[in-house]
KEKE-3310 file (N, C-alpha, C; in steps of 0.2 Angstrom, whole numbers, plus 5000, padded with zeros to 4 digits):
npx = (4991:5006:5024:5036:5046:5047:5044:5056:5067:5063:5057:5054:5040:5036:5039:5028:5017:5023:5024:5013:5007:5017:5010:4996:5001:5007:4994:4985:4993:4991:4985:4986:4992:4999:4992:4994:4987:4975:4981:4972:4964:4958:4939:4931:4919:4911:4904:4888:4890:4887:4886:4890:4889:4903:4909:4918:4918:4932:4936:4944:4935:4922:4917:4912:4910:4915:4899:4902:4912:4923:4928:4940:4948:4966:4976:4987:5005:5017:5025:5020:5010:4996:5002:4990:4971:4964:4967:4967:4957:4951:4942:4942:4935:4932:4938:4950:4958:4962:4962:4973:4973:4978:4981:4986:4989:4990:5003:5011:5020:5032:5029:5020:5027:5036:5026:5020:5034:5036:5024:5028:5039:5037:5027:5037:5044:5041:5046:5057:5051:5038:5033:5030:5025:5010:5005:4991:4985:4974:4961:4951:4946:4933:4930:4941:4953:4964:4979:4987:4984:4992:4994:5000:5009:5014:5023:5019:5019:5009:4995:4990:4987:4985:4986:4978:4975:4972:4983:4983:4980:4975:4980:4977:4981:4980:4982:4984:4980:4983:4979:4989:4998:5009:5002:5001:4993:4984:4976:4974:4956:4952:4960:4957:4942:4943:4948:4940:4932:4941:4944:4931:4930:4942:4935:4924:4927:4927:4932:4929)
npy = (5197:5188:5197:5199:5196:5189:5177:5172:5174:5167:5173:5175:5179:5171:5158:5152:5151:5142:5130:5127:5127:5114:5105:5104:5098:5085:5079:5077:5069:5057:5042:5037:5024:5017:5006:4996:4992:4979:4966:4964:4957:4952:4953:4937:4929:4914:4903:4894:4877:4865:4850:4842:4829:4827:4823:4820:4818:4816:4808:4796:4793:4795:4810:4819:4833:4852:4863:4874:4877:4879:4871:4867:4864:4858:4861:4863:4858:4865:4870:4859:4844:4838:4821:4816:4819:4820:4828:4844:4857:4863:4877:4889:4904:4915:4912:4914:4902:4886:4867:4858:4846:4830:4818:4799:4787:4769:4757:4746:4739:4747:4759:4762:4761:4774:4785:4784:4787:4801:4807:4809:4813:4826:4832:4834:4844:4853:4855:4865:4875:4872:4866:4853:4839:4828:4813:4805:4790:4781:4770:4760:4747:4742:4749:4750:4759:4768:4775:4791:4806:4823:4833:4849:4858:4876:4890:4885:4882:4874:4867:4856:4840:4827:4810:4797:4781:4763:4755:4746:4750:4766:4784:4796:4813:4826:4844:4857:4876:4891:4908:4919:4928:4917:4916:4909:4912:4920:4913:4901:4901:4898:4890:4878:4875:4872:4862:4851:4852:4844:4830:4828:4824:4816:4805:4801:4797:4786:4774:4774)
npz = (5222:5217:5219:5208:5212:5223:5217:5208:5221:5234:5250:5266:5268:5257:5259:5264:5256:5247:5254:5256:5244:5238:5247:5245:5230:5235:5242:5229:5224:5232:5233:5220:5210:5196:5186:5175:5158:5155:5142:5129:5116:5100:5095:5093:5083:5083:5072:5072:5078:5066:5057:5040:5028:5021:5005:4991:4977:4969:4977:4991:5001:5016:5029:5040:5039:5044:5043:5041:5033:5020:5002:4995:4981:4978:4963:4962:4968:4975:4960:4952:4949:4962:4971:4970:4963:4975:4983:4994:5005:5019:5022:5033:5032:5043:5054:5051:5045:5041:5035:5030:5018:5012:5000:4998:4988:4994:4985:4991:5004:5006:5001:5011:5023:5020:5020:5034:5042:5034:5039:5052:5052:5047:5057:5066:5064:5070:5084:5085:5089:5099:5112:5118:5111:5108:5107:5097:5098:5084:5085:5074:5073:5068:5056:5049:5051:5056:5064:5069:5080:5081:5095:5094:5106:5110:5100:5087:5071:5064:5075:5076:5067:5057:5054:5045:5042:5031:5034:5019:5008:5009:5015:5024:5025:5038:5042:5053:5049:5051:5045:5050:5061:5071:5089:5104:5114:5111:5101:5108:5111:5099:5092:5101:5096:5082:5085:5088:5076:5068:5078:5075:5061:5060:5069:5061:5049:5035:5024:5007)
capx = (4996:5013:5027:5042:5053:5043:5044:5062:5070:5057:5058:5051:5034:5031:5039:5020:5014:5026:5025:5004:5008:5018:5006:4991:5000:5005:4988:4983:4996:4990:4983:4986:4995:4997:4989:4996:4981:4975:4982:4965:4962:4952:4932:4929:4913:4911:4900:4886:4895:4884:4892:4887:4893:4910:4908:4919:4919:4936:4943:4941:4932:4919:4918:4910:4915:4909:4895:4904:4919:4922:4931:4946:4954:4969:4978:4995:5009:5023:5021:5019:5004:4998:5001:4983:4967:4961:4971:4960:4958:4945:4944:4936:4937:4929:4942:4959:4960:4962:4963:4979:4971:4982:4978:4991:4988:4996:5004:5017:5024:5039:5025:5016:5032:5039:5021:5020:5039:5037:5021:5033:5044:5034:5027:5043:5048:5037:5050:5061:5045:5036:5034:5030:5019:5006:5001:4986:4982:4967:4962:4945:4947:4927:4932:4947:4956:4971:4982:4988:4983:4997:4992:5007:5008:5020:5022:5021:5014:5003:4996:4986:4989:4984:4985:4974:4975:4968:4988:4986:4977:4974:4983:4976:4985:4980:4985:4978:4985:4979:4984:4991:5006:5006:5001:4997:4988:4978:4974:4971:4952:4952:4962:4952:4937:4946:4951:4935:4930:4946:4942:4924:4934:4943:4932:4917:4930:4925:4935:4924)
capy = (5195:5187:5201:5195:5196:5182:5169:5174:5173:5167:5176:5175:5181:5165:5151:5148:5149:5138:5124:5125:5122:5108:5100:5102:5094:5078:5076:5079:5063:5052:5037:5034:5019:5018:4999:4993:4989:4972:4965:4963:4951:4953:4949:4931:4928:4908:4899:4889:4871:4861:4846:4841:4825:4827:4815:4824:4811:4814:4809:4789:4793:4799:4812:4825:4841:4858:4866:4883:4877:4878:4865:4871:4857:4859:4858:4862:4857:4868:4871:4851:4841:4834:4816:4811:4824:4819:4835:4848:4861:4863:4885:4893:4913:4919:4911:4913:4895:4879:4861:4854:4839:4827:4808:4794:4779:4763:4753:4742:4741:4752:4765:4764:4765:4779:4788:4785:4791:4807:4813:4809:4819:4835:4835:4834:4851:4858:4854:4870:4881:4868:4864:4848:4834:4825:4808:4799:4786:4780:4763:4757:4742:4740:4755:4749:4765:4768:4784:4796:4814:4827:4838:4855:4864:4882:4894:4880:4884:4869:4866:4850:4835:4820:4804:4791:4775:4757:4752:4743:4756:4771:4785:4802:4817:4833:4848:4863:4881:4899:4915:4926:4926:4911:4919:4904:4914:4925:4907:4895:4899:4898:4880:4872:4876:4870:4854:4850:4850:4838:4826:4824:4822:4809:4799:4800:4794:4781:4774:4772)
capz = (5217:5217:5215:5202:5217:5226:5211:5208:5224:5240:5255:5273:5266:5251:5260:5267:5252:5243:5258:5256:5237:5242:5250:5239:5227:5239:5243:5226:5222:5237:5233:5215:5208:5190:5184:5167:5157:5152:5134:5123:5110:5095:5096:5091:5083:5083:5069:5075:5078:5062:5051:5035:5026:5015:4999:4987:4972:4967:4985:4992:5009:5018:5036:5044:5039:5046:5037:5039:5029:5010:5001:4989:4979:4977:4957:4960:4973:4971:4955:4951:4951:4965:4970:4969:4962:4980:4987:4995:5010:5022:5023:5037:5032:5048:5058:5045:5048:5036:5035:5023:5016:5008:4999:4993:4987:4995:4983:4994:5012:5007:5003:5020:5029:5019:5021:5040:5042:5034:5044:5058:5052:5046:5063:5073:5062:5074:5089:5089:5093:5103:5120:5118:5105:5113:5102:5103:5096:5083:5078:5074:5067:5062:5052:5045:5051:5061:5063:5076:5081:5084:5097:5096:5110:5111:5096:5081:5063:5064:5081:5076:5064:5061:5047:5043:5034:5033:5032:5014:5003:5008:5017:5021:5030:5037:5047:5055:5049:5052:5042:5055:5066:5078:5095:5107:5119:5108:5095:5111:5111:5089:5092:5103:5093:5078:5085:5088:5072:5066:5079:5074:5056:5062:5072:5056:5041:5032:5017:5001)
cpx = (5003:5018:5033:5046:5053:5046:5051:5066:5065:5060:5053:5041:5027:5033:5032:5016:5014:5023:5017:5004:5011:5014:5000:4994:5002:4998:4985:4986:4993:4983:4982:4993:4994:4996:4990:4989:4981:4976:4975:4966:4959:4946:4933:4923:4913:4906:4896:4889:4887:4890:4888:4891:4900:4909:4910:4920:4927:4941:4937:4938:4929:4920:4912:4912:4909:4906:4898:4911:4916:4931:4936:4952:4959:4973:4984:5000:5013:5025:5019:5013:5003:4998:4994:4976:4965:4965:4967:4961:4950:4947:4939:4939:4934:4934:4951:4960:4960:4965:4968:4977:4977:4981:4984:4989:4994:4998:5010:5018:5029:5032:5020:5022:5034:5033:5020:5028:5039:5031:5022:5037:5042:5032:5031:5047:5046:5041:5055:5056:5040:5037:5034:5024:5017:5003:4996:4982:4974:4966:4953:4946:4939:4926:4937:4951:4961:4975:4983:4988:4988:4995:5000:5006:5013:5016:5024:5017:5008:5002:4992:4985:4986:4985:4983:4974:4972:4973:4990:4984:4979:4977:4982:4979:4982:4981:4983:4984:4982:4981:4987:4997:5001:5007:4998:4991:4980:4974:4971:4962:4949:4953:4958:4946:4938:4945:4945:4932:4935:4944:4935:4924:4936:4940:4924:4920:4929:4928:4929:4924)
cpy = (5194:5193:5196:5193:5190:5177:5169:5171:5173:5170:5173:5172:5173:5158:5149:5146:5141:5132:5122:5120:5114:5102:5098:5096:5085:5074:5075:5068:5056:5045:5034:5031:5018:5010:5001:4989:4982:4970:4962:4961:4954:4949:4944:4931:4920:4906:4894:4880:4865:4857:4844:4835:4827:4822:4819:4817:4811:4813:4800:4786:4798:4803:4816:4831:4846:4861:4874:4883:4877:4873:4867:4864:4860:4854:4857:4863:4858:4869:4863:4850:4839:4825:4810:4817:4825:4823:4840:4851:4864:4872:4885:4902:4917:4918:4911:4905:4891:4874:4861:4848:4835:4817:4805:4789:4773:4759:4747:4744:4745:4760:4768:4765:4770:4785:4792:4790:4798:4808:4812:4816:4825:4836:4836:4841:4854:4859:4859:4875:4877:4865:4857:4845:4829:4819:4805:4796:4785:4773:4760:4752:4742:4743:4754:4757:4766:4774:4785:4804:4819:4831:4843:4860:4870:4885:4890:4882:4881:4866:4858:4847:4831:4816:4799:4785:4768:4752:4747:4747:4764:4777:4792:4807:4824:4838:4856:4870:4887:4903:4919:4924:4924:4917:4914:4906:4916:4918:4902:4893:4895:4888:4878:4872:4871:4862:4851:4846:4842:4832:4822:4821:4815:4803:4796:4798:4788:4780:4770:4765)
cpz = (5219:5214:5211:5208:5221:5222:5211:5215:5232:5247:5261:5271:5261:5253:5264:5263:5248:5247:5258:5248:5237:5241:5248:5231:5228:5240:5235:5224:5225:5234:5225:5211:5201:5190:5176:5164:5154:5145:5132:5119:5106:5096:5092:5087:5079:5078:5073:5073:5073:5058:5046:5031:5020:5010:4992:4980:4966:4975:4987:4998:5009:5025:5036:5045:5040:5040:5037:5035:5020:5008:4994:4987:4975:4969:4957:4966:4970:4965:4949:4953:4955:4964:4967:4968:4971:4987:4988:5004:5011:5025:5028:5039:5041:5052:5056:5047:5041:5037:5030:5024:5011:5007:4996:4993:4990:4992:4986:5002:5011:5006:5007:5023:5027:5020:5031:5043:5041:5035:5049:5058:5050:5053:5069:5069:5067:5080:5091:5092:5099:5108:5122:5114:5110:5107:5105:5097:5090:5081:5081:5070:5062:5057:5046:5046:5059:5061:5071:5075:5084:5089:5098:5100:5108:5104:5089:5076:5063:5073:5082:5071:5064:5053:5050:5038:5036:5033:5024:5007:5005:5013:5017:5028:5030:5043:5048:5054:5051:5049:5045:5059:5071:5087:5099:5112:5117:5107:5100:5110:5104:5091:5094:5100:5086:5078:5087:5082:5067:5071:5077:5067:5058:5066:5066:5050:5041:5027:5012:4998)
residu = (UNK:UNK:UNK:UNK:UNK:UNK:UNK:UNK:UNK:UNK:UNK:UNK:UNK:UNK:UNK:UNK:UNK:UNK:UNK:UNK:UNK:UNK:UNK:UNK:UNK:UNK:UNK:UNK:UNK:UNK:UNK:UNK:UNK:UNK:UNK:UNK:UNK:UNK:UNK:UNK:UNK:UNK:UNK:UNK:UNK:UNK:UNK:UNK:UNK:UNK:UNK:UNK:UNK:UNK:UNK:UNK:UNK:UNK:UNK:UNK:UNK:UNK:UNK:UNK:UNK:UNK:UNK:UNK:UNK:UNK:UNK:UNK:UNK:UNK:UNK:UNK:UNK:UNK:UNK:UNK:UNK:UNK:UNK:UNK:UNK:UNK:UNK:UNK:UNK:UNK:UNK:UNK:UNK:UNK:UNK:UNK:UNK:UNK:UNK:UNK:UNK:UNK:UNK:UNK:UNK:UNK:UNK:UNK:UNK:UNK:UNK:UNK:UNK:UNK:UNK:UNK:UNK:UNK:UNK:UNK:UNK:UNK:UNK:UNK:UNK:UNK:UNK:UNK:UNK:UNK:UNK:UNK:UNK:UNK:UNK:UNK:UNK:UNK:UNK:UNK:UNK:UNK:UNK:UNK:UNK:UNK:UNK:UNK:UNK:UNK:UNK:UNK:UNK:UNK:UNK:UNK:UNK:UNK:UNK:UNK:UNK:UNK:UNK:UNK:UNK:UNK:UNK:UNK:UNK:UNK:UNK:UNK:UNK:UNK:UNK:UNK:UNK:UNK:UNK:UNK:UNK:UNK:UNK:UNK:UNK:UNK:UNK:UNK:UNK:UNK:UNK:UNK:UNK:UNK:UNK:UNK:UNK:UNK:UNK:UNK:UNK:UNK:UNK:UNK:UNK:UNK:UNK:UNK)
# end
């Protein structure tokens, strides 16, 4: 046993010890490198990718909507009616995700151009958090259907837009949202799954 005198004030005797101690705990250090662990996600579990016809008979077009969505018509826009009953939101609870559906009716060219303009300008809000807007065109004539799809890259509210119309009737708008704080990294695989389903929306609309 160590006497007090030792631990207190080392002498001749404990410097052998002390420098053994030392050195077991060097070696003891040797060779470990702290690693910062890797940032985790939450588990995904994706719905099998099915679609089912859309034909809501208060709306004047037909698509391809996922069969894992549910369909929520919308009665009141800020506490006003909306423009047209043909307002509605495509829910997908398993992914906090939803579609904002929105219909107007064409009655004029000053109502198409003020239409076109402001889904200009609701997706160019998205420009203080985004990295950049990718447009891409749509125009099927034998369809009668024309429009442009937003794609939003960065930390944007809505990461994917789009409206459709046949330029003299009809005029429908929608935009991708999620319920969670926007996290691009986390949400990239959610998006692109999403957007999936909106393209397959916009390339299966048909006006009634």
């Amino acid at each position: 046993m160590f006497s007090s005198k030792c631990i207190i004030v080392p002498t001749a005797r404990c410097l052998p010890l002390l420098f053994i101690a030392c050195c077991l705990l060097l070696v003891s250090c040797e060779g470990y490198t702290p690693v910062p662990k890797p940032r985790a996600y939450p588990r995904v579990l994706y719905p099998v990718k099915t679609y089912v016809p859309f034909d809501a008979s208060y709306c004047h077009f037909t698509f391809d909507m996922p069969a894992y969505a549910q369909i929520e018509q919308d009665t009141a826009f800020f506490d006003e009616k909306p423009k047209d009953e043909c307002w509605f939101n495509l829910s997908v609870p398993k992914l906090n995700a939803k579609i904002y559906c929105s219909y107007y009716p064409v009655n004029s060219r000053k109502d198409f151009d003020e239409l076109v303009a402001d889904a200009f300008a609701m997706t160019n809000k998205h420009n203080v958090k985004a990295t950049y807007i990718d447009e891409t065109r749509v125009n099927r004539p034998e369809d009668r259907v024309y429009g442009v799809v937003f794609n939003v890259e960065g930390a944007a509210a809505s990461s994917y837009q789009f409206f459709l119309t046949d330029s003299t009737r009809n005029f429908f708008r929608g935009a991708l949202y999620f319920n969670t704080q926007t996290r691009p990294d986390s949400l990239a695989p959610v998006i692109d799954f999403m957007k999936q389903d909106i393209d397959r929306l916009v390339g299966s609309l048909k006006w009634k």
